[in-house]
N, CA, C, O and CB atoms as a CASP TS submission, in Angstrom:
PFRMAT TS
TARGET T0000
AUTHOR 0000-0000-0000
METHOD Language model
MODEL 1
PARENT N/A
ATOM      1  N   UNK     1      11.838  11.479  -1.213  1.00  0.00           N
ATOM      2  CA  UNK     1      10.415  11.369  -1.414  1.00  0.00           C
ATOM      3  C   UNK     1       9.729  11.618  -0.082  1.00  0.00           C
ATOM      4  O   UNK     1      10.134  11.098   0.957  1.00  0.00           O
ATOM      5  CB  UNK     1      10.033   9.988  -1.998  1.00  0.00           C
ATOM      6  N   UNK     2       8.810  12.326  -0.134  1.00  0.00           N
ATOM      7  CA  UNK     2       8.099  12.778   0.901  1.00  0.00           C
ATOM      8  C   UNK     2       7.107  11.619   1.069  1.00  0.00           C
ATOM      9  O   UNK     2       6.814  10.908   0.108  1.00  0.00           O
ATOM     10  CB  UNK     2       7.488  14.189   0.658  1.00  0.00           C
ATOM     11  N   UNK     3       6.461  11.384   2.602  1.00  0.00           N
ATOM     12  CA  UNK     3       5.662  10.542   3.095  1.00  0.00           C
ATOM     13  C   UNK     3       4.121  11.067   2.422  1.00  0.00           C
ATOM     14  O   UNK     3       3.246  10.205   2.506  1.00  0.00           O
ATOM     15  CB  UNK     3       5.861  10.535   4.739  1.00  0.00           C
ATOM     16  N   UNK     4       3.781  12.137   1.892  1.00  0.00           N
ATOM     17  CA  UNK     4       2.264  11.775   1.317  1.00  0.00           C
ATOM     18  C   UNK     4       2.470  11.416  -0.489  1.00  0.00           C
ATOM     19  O   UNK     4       1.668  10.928  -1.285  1.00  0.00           O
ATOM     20  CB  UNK     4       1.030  13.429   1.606  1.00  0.00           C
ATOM     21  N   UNK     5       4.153  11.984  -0.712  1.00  0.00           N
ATOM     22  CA  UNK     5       4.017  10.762  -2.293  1.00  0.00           C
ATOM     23  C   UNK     5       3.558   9.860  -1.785  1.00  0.00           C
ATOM     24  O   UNK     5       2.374   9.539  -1.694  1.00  0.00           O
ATOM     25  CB  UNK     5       5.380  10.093  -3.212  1.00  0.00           C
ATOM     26  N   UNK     6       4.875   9.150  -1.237  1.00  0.00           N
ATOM     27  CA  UNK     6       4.675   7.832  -0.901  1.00  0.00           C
ATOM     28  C   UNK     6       3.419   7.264  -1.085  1.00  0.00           C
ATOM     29  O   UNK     6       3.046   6.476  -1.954  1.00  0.00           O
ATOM     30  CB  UNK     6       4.988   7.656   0.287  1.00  0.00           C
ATOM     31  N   UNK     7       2.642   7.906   0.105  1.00  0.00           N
ATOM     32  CA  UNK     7       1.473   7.290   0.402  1.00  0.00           C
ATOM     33  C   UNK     7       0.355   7.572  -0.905  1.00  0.00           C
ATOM     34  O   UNK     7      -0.678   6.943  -1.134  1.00  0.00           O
ATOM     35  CB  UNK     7       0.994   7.871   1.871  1.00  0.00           C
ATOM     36  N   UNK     8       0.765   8.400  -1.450  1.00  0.00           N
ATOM     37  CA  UNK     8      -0.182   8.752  -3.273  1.00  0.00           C
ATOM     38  C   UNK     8      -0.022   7.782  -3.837  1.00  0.00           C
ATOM     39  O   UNK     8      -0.963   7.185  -4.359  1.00  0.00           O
ATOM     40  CB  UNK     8       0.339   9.958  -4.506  1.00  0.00           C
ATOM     41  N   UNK     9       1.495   7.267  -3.896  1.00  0.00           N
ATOM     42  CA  UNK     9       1.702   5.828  -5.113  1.00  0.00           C
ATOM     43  C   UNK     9       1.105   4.798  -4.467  1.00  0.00           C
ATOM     44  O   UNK     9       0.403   4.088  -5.188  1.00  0.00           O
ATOM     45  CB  UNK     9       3.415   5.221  -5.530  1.00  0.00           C
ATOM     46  N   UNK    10       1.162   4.556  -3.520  1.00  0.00           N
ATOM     47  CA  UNK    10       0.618   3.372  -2.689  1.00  0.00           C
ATOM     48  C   UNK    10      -0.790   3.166  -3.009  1.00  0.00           C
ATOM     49  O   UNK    10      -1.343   2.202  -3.538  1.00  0.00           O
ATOM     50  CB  UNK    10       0.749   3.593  -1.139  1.00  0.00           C
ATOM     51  N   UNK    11      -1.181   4.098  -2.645  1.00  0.00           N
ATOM     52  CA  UNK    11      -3.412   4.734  -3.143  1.00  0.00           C
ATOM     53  C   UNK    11      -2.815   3.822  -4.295  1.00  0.00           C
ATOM     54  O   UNK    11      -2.796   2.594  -4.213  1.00  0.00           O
ATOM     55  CB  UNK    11      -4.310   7.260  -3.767  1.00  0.00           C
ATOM     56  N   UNK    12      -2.190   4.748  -5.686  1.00  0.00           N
ATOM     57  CA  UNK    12      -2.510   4.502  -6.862  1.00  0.00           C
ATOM     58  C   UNK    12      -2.354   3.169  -7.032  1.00  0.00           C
ATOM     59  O   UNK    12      -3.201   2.642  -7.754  1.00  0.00           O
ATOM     60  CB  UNK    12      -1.887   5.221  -7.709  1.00  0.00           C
ATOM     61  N   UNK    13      -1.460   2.429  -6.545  1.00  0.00           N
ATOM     62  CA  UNK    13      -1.212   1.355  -7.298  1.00  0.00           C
ATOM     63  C   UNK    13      -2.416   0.370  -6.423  1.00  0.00           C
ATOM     64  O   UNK    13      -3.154  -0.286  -7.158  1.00  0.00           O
ATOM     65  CB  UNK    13       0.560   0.875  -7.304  1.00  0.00           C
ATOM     66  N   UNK    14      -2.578   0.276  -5.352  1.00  0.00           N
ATOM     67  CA  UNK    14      -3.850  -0.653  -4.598  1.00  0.00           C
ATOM     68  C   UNK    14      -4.855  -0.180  -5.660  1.00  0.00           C
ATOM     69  O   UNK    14      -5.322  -1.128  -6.292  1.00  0.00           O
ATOM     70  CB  UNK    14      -4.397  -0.208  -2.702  1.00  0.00           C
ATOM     71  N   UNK    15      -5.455   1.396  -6.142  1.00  0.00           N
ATOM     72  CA  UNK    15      -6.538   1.542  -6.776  1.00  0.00           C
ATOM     73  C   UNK    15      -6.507   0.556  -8.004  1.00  0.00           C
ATOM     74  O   UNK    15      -7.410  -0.273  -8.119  1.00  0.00           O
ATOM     75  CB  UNK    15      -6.701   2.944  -7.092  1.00  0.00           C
ATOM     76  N   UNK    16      -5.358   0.638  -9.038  1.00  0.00           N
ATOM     77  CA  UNK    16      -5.104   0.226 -10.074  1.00  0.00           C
ATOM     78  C   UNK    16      -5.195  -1.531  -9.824  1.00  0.00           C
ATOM     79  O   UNK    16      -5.634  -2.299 -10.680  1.00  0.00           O
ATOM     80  CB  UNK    16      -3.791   0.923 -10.514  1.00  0.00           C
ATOM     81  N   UNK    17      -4.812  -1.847  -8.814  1.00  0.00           N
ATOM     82  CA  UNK    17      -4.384  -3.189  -9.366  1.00  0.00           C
ATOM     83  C   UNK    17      -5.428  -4.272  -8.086  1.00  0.00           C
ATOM     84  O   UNK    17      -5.201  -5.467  -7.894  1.00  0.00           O
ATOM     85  CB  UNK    17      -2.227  -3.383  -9.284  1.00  0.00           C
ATOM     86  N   UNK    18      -6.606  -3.413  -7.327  1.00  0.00           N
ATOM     87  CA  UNK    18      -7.301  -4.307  -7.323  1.00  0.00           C
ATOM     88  C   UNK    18      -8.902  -4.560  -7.663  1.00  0.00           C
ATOM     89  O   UNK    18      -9.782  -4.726  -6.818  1.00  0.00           O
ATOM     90  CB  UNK    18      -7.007  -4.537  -6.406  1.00  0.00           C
ATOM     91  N   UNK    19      -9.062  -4.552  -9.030  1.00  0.00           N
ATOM     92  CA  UNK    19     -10.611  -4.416  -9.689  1.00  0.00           C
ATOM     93  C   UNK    19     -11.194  -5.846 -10.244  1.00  0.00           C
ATOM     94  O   UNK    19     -11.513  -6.190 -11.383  1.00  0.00           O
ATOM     95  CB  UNK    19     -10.583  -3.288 -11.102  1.00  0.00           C
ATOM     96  N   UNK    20     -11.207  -6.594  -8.904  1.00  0.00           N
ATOM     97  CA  UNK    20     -11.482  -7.805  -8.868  1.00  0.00           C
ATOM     98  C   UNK    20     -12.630  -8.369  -9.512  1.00  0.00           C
ATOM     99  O   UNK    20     -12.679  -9.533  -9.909  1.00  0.00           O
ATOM    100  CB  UNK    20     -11.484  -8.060  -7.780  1.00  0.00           C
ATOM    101  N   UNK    21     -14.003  -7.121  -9.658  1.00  0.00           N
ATOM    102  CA  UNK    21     -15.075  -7.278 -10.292  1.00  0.00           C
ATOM    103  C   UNK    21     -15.440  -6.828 -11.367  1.00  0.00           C
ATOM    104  O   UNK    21     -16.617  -6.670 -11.692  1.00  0.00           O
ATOM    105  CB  UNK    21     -15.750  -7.073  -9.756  1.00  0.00           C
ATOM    106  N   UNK    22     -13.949  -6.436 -12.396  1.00  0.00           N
ATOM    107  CA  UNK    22     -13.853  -6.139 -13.474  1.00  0.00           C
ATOM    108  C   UNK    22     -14.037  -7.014 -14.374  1.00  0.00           C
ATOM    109  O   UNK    22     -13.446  -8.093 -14.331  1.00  0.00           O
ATOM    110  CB  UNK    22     -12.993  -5.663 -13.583  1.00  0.00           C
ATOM    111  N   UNK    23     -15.020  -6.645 -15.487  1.00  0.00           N
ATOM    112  CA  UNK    23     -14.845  -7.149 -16.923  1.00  0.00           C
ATOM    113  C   UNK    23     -13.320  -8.626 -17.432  1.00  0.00           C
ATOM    114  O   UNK    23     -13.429  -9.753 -17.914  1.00  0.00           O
ATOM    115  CB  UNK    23     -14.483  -5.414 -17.760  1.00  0.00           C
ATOM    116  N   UNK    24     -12.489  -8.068 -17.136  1.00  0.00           N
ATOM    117  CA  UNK    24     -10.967  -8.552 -16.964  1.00  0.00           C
ATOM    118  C   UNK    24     -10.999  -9.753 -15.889  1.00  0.00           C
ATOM    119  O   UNK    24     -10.980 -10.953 -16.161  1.00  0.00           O
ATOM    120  CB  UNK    24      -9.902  -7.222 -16.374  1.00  0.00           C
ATOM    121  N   UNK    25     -11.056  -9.119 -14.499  1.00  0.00           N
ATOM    122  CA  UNK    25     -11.138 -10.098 -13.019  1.00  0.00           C
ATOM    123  C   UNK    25     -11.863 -10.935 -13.596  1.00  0.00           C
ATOM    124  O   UNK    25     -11.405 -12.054 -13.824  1.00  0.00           O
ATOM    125  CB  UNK    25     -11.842  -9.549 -11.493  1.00  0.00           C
ATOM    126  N   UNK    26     -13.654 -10.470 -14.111  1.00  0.00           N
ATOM    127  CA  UNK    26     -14.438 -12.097 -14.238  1.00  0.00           C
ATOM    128  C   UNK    26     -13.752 -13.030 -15.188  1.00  0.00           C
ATOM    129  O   UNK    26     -13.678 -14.209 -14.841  1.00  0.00           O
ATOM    130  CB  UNK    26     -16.086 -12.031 -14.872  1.00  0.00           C
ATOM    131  N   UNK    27     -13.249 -12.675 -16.320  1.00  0.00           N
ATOM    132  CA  UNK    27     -12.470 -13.688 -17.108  1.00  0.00           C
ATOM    133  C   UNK    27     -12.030 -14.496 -16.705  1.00  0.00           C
ATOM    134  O   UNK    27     -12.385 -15.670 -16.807  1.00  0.00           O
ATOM    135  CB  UNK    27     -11.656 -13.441 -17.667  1.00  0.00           C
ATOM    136  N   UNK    28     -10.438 -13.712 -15.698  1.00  0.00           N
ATOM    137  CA  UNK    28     -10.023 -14.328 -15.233  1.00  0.00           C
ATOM    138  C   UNK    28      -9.743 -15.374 -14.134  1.00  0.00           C
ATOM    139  O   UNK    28      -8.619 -15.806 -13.879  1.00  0.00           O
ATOM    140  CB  UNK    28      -9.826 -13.922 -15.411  1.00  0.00           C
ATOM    141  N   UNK    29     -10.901 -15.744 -13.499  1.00  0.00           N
ATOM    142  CA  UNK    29     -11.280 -16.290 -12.235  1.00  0.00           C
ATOM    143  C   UNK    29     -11.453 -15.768 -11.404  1.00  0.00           C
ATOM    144  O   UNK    29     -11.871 -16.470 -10.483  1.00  0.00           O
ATOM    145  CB  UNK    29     -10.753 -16.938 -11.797  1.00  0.00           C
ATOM    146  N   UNK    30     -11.301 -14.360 -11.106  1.00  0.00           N
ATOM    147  CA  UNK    30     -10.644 -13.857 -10.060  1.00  0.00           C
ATOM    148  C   UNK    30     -12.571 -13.768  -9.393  1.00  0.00           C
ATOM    149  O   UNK    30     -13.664 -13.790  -9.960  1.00  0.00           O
ATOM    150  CB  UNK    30      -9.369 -12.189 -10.425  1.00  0.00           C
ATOM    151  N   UNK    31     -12.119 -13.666  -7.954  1.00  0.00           N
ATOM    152  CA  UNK    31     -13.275 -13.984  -7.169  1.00  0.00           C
ATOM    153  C   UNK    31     -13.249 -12.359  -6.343  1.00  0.00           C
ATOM    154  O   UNK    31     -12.449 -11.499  -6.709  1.00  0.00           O
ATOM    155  CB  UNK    31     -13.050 -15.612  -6.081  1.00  0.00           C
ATOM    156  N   UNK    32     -14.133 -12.146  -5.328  1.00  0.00           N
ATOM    157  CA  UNK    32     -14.223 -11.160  -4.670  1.00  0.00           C
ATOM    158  C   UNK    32     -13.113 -11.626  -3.315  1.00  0.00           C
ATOM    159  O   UNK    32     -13.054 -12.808  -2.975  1.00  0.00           O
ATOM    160  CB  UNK    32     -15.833 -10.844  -4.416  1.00  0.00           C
ATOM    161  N   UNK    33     -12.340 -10.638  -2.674  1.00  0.00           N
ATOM    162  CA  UNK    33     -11.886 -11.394  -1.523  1.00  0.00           C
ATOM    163  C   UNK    33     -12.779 -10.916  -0.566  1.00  0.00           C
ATOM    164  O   UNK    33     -13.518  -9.945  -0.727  1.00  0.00           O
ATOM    165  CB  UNK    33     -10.403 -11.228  -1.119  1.00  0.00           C
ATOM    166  N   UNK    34     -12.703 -11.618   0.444  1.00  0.00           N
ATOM    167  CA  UNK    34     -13.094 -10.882   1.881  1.00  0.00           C
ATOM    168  C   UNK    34     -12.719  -9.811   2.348  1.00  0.00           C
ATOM    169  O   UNK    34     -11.688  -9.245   1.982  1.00  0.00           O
ATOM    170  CB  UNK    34     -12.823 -11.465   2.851  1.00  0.00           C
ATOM    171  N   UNK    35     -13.759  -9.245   3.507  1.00  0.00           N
ATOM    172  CA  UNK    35     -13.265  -7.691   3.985  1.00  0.00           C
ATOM    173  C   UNK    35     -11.718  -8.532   5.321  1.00  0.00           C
ATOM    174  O   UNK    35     -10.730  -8.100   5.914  1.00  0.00           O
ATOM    175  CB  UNK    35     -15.263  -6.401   5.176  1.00  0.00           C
ATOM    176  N   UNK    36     -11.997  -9.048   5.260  1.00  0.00           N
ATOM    177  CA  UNK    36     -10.884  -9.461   6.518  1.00  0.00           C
ATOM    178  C   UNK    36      -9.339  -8.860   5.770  1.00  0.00           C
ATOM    179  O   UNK    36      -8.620  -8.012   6.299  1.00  0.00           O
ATOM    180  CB  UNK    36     -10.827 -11.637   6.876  1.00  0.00           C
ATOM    181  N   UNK    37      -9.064  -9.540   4.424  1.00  0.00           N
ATOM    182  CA  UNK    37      -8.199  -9.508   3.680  1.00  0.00           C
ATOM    183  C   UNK    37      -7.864  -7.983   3.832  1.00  0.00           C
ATOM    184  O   UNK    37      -6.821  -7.662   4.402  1.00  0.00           O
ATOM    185  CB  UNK    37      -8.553 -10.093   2.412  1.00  0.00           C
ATOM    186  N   UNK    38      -8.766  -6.985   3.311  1.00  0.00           N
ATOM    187  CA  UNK    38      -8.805  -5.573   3.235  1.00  0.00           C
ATOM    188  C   UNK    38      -8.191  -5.213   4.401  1.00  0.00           C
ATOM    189  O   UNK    38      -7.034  -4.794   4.404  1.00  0.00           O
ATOM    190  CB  UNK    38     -10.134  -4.965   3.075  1.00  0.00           C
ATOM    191  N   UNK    39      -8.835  -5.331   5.371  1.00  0.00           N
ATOM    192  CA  UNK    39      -8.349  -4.634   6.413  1.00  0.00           C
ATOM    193  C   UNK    39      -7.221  -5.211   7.268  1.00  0.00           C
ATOM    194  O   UNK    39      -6.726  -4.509   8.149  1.00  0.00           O
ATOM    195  CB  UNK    39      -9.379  -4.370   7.165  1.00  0.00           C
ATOM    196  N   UNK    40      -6.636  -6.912   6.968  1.00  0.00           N
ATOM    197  CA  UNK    40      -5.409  -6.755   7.161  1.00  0.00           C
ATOM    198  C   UNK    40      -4.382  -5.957   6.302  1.00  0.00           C
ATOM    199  O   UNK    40      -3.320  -5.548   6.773  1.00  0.00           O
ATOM    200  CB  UNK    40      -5.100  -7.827   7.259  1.00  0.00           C
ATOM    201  N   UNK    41      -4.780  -5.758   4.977  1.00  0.00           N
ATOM    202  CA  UNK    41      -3.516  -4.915   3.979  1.00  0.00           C
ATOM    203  C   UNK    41      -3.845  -3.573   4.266  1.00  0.00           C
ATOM    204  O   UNK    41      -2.962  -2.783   3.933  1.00  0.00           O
ATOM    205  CB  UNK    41      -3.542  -5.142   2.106  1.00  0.00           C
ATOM    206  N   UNK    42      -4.553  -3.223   4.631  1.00  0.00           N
ATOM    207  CA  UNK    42      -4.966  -1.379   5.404  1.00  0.00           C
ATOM    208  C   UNK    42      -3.777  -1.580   6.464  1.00  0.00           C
ATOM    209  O   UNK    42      -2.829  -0.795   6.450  1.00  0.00           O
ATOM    210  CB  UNK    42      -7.071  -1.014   6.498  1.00  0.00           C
ATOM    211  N   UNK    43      -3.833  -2.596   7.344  1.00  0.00           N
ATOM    212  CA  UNK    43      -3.073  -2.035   8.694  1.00  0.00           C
ATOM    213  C   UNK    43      -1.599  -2.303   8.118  1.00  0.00           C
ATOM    214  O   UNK    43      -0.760  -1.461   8.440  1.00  0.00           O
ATOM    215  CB  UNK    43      -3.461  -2.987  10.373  1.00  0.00           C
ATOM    216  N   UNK    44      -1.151  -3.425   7.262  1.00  0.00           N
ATOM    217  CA  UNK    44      -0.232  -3.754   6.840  1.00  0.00           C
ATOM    218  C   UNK    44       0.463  -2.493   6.493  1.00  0.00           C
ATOM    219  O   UNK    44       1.557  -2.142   6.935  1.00  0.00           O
ATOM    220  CB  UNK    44      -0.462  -4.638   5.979  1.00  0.00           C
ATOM    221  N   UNK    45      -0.572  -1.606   5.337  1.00  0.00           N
ATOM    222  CA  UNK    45       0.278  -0.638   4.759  1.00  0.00           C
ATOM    223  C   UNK    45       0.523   0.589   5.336  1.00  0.00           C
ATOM    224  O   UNK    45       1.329   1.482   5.074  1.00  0.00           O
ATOM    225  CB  UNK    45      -0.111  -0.385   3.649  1.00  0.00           C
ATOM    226  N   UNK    46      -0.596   0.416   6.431  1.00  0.00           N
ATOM    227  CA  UNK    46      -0.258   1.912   7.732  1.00  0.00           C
ATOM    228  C   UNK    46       1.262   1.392   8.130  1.00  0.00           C
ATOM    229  O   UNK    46       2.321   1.970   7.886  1.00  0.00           O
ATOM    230  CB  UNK    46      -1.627   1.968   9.684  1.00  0.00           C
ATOM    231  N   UNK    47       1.073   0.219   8.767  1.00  0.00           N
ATOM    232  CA  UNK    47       2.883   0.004   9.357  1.00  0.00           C
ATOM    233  C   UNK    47       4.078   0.129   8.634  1.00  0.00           C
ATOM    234  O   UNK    47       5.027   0.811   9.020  1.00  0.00           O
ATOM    235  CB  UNK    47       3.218  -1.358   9.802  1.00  0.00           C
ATOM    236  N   UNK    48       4.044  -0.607   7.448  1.00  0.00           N
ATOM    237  CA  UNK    48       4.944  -0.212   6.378  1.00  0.00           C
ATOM    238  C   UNK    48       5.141   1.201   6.191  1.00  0.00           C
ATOM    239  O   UNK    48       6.321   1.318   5.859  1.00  0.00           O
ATOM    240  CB  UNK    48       4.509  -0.726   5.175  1.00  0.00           C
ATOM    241  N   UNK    49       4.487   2.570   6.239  1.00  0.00           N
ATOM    242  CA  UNK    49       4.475   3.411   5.802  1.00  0.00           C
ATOM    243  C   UNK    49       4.857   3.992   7.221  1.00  0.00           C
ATOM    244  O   UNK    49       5.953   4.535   7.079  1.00  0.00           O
ATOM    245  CB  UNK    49       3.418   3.662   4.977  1.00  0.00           C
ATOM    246  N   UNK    50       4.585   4.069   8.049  1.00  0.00           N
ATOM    247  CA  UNK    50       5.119   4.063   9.213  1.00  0.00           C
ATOM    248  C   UNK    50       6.836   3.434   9.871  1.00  0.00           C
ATOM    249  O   UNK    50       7.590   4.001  10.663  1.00  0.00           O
ATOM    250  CB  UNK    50       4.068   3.440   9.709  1.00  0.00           C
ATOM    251  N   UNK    51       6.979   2.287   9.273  1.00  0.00           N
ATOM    252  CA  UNK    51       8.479   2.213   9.884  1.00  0.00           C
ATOM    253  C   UNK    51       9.085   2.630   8.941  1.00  0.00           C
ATOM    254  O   UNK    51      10.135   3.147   9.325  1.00  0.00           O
ATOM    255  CB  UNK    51       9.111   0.905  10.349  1.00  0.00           C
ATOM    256  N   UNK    52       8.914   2.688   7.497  1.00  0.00           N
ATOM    257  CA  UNK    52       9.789   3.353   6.478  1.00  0.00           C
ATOM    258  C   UNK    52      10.006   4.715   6.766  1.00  0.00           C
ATOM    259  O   UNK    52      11.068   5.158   6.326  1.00  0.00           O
ATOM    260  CB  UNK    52       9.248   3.270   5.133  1.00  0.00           C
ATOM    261  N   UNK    53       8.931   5.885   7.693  1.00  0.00           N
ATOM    262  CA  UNK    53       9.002   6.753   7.676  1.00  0.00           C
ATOM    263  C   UNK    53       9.992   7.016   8.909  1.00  0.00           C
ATOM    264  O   UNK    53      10.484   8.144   8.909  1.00  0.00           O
ATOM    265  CB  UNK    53       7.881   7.165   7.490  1.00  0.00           C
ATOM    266  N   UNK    54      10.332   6.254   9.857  1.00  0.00           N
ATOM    267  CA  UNK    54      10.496   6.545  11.110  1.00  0.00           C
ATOM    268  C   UNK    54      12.279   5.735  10.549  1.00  0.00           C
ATOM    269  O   UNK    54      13.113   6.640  10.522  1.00  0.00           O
ATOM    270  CB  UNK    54       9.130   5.792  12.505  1.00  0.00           C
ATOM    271  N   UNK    55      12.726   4.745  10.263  1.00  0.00           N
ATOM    272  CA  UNK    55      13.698   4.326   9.339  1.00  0.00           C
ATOM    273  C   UNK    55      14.651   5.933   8.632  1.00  0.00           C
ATOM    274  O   UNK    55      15.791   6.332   8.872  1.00  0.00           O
ATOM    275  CB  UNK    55      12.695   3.333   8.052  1.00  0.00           C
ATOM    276  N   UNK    56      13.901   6.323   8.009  1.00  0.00           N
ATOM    277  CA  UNK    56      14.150   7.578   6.989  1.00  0.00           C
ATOM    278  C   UNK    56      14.761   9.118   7.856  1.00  0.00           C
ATOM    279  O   UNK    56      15.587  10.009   7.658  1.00  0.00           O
ATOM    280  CB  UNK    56      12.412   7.947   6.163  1.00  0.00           C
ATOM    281  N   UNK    57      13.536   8.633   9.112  1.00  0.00           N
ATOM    282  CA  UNK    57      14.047   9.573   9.910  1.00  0.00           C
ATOM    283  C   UNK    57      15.003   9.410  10.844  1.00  0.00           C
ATOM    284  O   UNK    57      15.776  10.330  11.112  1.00  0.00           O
ATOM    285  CB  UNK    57      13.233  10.028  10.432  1.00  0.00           C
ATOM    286  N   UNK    58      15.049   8.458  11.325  1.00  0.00           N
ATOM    287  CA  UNK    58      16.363   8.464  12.106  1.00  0.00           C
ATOM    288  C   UNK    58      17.273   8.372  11.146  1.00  0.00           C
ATOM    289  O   UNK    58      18.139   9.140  11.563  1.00  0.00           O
ATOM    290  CB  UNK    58      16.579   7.368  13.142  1.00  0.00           C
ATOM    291  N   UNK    59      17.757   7.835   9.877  1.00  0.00           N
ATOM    292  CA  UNK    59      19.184   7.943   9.566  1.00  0.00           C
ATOM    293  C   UNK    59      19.097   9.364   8.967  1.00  0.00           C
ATOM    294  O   UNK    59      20.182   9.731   8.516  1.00  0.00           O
ATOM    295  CB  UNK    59      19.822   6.722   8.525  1.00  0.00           C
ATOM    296  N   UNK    60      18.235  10.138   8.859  1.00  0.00           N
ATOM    297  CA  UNK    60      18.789  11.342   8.532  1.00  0.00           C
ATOM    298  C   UNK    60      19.268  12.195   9.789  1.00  0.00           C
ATOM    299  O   UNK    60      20.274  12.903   9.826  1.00  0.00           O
ATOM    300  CB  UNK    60      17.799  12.063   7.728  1.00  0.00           C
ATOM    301  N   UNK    61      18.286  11.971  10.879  1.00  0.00           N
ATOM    302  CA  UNK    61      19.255  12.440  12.135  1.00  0.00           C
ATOM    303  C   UNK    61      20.376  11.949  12.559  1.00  0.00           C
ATOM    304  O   UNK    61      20.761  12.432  13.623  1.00  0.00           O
ATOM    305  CB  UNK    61      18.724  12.393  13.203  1.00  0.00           C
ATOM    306  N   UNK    62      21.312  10.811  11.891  1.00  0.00           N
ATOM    307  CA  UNK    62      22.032  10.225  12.134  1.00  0.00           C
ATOM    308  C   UNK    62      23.211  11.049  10.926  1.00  0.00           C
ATOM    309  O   UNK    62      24.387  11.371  11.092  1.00  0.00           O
ATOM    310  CB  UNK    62      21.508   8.773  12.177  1.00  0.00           C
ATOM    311  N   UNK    63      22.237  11.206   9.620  1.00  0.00           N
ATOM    312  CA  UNK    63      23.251  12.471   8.741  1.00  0.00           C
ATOM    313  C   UNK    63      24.150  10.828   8.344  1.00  0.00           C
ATOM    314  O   UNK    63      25.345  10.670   8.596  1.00  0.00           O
ATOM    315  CB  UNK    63      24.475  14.304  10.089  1.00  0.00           C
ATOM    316  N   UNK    64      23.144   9.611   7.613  1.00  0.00           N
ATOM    317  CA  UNK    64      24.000   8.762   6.833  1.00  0.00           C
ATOM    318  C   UNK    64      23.580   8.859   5.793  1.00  0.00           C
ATOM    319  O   UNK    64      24.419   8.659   4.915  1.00  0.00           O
ATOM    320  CB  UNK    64      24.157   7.518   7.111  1.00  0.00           C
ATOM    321  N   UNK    65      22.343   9.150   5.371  1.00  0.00           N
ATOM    322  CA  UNK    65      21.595   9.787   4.414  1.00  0.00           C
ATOM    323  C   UNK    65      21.417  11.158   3.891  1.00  0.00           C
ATOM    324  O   UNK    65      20.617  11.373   2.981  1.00  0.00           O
ATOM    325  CB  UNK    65      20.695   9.537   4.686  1.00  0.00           C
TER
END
């Protein structure tokens, strides 16, 4: 899997699964979070996507993968 899938499913599934001010969300309690929250899971998922990529790449220069 290439690093901009990756990063497509990632979009999709954050798009999909956070509509906190949905019809659904108000039912369910769900509240608005803070921007703090946001932008720790922004940097979260830059790094994640980042050591997985750098992970991927060295064991293929390593030829264990």
């Amino acid at each position: 899997m290439r690093f901009w899938q990756l990063l497509d499913i990632d979009g999709e599934h954050f798009a999909v699964g956070s509509p906190c001010r949905s019809p659904v969300g108000r039912y369910l309690g769900f509240t608005r979070l803070r921007s703090l929250y946001w932008s720790i899971l922004a940097v979260t998922l830059a790094c994640y996507l980042l050591l997985t990529q750098g992970v991927k790449s060295w064991l293929l220069r390593r030829r264990w993968i």
